[in-house]
N, CA, C and O atoms as a GROMACS GRO file, in nm:
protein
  296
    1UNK      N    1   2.196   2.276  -3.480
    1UNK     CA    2   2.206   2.327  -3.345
    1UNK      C    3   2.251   2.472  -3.348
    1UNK      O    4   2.318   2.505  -3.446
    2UNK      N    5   2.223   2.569  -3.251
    2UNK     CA    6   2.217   2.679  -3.202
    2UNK      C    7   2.372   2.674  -3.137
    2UNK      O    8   2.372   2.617  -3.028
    3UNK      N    9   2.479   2.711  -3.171
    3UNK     CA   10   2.600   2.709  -3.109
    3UNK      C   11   2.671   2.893  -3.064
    3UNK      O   12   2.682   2.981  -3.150
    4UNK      N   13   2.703   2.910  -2.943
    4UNK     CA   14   2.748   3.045  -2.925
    4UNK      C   15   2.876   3.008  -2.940
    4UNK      O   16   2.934   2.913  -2.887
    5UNK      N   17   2.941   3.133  -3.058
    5UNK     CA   18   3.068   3.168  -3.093
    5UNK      C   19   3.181   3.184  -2.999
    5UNK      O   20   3.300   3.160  -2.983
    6UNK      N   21   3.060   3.247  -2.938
    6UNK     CA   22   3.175   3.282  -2.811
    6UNK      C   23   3.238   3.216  -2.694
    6UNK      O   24   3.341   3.242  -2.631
    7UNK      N   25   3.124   3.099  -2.682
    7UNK     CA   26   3.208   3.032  -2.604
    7UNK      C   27   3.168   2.888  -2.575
    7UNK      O   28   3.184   2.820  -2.474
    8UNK      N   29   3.097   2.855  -2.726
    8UNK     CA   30   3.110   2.694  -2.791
    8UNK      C   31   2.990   2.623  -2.716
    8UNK      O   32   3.005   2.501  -2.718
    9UNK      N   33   2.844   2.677  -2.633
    9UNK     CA   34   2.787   2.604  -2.576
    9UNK      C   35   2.692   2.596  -2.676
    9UNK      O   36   2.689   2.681  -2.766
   10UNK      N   37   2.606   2.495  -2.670
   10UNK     CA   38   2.484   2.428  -2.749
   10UNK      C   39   2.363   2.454  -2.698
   10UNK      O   40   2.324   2.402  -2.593
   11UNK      N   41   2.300   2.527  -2.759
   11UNK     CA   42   2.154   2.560  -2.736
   11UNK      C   43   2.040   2.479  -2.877
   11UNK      O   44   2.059   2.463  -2.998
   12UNK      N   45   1.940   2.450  -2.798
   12UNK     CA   46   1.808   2.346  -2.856
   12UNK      C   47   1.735   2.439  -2.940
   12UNK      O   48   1.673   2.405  -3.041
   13UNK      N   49   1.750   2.618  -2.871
   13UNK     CA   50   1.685   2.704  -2.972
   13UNK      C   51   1.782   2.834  -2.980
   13UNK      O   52   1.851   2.886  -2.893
   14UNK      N   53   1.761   2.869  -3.120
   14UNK     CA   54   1.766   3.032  -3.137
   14UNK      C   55   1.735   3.109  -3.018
   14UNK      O   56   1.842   3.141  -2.967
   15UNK      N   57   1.639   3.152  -2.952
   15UNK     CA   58   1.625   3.241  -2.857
   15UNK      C   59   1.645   3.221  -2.739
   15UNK      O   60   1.629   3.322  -2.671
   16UNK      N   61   1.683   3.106  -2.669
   16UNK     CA   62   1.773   3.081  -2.598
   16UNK      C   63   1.954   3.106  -2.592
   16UNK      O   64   2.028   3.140  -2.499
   17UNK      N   65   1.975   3.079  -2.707
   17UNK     CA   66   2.122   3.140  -2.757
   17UNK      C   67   2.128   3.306  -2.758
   17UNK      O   68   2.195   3.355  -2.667
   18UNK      N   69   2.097   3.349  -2.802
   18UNK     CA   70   2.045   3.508  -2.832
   18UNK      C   71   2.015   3.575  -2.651
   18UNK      O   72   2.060   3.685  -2.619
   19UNK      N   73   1.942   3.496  -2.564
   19UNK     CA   74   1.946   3.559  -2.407
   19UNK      C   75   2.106   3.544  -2.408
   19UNK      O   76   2.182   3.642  -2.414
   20UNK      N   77   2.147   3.417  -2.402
   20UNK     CA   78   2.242   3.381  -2.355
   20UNK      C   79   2.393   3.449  -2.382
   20UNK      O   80   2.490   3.444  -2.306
   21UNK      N   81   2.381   3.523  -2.527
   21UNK     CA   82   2.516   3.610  -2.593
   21UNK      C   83   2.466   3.702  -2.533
   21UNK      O   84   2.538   3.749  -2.444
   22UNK      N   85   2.339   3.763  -2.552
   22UNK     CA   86   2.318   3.894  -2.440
   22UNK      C   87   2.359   3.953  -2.295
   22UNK      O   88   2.378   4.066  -2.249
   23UNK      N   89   2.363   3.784  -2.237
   23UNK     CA   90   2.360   3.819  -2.060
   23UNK      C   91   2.512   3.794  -2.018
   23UNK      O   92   2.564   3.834  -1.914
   24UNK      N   93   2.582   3.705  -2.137
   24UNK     CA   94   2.717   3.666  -2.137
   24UNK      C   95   2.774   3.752  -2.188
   24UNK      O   96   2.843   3.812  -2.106
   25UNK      N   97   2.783   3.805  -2.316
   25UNK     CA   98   2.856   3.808  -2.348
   25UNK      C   99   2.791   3.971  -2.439
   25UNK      O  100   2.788   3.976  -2.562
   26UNK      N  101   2.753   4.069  -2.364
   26UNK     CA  102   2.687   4.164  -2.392
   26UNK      C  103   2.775   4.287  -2.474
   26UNK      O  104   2.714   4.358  -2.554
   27UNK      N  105   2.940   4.312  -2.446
   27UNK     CA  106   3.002   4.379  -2.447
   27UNK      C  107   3.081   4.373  -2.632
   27UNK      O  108   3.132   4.447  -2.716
   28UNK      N  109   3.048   4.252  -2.612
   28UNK     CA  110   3.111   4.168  -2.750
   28UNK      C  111   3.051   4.211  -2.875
   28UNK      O  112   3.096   4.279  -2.968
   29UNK      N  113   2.917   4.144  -2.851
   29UNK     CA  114   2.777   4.149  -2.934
   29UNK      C  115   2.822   4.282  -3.117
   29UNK      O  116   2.887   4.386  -3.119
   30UNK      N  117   2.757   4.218  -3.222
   30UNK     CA  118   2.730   4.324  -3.245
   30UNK      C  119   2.589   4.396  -3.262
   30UNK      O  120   2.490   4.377  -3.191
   31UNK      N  121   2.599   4.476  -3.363
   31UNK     CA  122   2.455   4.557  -3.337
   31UNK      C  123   2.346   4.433  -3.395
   31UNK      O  124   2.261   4.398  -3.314
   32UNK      N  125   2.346   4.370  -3.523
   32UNK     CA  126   2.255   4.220  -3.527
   32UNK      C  127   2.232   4.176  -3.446
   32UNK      O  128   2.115   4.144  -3.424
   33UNK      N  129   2.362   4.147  -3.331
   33UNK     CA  130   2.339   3.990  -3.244
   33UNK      C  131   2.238   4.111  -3.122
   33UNK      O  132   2.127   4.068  -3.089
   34UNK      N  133   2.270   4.219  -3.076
   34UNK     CA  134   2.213   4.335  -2.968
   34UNK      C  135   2.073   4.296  -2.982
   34UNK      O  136   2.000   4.254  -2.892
   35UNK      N  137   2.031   4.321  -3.157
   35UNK     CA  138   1.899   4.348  -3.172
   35UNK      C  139   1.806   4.223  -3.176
   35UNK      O  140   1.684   4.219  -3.161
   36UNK      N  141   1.887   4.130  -3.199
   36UNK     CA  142   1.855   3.970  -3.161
   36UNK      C  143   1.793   3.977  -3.022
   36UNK      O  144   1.678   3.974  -2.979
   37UNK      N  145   1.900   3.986  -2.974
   37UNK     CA  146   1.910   3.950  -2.806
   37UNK      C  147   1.776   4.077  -2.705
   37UNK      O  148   1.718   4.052  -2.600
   38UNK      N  149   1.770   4.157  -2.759
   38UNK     CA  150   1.646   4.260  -2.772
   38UNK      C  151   1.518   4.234  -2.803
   38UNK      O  152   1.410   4.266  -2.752
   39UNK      N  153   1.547   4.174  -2.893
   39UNK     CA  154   1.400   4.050  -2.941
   39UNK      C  155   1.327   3.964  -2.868
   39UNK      O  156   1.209   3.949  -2.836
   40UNK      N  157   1.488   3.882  -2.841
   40UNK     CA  158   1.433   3.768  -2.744
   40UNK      C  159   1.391   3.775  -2.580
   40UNK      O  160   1.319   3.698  -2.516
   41UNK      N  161   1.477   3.916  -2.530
   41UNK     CA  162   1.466   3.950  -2.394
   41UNK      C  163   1.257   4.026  -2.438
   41UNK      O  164   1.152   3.968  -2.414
   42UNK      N  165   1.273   4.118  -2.483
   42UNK     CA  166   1.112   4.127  -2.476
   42UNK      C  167   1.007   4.026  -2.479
   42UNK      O  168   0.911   4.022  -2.403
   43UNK      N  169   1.038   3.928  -2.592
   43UNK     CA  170   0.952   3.844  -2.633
   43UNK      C  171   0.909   3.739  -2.480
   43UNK      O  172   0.803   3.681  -2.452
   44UNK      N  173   1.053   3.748  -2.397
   44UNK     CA  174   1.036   3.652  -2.308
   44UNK      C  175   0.966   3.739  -2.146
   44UNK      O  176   0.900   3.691  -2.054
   45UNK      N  177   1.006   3.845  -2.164
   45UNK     CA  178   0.930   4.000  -2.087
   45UNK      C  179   0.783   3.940  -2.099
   45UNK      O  180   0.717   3.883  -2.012
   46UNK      N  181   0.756   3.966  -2.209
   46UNK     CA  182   0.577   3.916  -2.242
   46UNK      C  183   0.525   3.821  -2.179
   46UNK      O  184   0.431   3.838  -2.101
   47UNK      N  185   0.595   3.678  -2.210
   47UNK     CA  186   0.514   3.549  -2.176
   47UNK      C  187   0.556   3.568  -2.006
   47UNK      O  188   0.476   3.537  -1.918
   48UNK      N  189   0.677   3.616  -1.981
   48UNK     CA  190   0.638   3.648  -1.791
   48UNK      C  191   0.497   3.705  -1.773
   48UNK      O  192   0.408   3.669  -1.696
   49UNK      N  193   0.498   3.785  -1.848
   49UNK     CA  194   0.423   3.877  -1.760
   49UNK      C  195   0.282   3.836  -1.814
   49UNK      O  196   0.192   3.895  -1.754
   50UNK      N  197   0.236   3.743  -1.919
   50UNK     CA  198   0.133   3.682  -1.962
   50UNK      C  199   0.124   3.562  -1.808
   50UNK      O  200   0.041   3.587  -1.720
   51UNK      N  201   0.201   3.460  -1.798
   51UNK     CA  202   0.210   3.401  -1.695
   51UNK      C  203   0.110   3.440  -1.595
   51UNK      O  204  -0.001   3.393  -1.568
   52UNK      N  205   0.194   3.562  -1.536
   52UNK     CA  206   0.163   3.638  -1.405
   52UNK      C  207   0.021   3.697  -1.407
   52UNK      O  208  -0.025   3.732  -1.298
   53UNK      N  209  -0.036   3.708  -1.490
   53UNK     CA  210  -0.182   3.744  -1.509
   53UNK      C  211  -0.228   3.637  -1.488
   53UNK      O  212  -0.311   3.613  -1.401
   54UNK      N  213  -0.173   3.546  -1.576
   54UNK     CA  214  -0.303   3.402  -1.566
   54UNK      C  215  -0.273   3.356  -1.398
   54UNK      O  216  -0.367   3.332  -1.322
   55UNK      N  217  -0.116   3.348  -1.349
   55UNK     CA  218  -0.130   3.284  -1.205
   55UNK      C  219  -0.205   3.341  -1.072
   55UNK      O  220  -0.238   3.283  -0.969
   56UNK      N  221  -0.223   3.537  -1.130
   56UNK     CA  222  -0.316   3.599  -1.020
   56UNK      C  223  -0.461   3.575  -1.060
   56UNK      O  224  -0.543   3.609  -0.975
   57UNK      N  225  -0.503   3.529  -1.158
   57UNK     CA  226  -0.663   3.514  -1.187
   57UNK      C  227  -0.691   3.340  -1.100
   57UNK      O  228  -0.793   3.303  -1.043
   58UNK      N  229  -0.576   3.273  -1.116
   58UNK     CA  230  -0.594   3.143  -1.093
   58UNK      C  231  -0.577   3.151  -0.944
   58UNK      O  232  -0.616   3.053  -0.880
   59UNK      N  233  -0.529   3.241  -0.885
   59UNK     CA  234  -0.507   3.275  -0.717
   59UNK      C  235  -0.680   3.358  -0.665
   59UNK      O  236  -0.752   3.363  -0.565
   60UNK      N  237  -0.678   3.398  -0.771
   60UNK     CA  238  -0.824   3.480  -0.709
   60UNK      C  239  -0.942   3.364  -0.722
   60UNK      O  240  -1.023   3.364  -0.630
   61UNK      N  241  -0.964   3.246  -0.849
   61UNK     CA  242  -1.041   3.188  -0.833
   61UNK      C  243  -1.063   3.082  -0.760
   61UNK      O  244  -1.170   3.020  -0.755
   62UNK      N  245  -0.924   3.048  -0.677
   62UNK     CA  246  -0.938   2.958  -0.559
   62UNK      C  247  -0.917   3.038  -0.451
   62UNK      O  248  -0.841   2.988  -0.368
   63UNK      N  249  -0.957   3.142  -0.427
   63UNK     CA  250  -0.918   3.206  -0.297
   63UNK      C  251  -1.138   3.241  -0.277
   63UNK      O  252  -1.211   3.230  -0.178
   64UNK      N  253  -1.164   3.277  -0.407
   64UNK     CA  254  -1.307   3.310  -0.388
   64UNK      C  255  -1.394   3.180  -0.408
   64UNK      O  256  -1.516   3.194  -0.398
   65UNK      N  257  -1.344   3.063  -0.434
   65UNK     CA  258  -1.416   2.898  -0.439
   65UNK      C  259  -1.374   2.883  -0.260
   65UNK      O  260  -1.454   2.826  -0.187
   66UNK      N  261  -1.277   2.925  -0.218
   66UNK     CA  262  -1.278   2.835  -0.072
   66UNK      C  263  -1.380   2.934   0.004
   66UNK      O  264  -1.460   2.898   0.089
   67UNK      N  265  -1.364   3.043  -0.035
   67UNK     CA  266  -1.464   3.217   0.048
   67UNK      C  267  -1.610   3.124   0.023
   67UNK      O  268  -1.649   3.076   0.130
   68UNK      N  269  -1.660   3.104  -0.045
   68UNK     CA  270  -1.781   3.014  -0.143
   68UNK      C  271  -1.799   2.928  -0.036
   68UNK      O  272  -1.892   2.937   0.044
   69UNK      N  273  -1.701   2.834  -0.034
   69UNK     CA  274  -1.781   2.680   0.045
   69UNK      C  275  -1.738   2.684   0.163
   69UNK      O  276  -1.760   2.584   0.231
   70UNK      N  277  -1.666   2.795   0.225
   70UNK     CA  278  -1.674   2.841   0.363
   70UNK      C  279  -1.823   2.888   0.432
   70UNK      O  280  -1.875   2.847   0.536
   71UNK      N  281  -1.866   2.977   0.344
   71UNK     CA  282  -1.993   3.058   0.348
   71UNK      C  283  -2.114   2.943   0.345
   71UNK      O  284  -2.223   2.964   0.399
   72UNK      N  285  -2.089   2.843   0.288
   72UNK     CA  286  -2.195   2.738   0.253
   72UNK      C  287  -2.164   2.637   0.324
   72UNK      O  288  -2.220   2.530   0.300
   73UNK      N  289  -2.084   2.646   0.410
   73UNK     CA  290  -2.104   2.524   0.511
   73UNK      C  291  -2.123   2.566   0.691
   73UNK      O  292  -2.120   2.492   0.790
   74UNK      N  293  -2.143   2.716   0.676
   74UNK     CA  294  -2.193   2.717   0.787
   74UNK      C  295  -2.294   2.707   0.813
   74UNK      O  296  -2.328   2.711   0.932
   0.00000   0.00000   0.00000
């Protein structure tokens, strides 16, 4: 298990622990745990913003399927 030093909670992963000394406990950190926590804040930056692409393509292709069978049922 993934345990923070600082203040004994149990994490399932590494990069969950690593946000978590970052957003907690930022002041503490040293330059390893910083560049950790740097890692994991980008890495998780990405898959947002991977997300957010796929949920506006998936907003546009049901917004232009209902435009579609609007148009085809008049």
């Amino acid at each position: 298990m993934n345990d923070c030093p600082y203040c004994d909670r149990t994490f399932t992963d590494e990069t969950y622990r690593d946000l978590h000394r970052g957003h907690r406990h930022g002041p503490q950190l040293s330059t390893r745990e910083r560049a950790a926590f740097e890692r994991a804040y980008q890495q998780e930056e990405d898959e947002i913003t991977l997300f957010r692409y796929k949920a506006l393509g998936l907003l546009v292709l049901v917004y232009f399927g209902f435009l579609l069978a609007y148009a085809f049922s008049l």
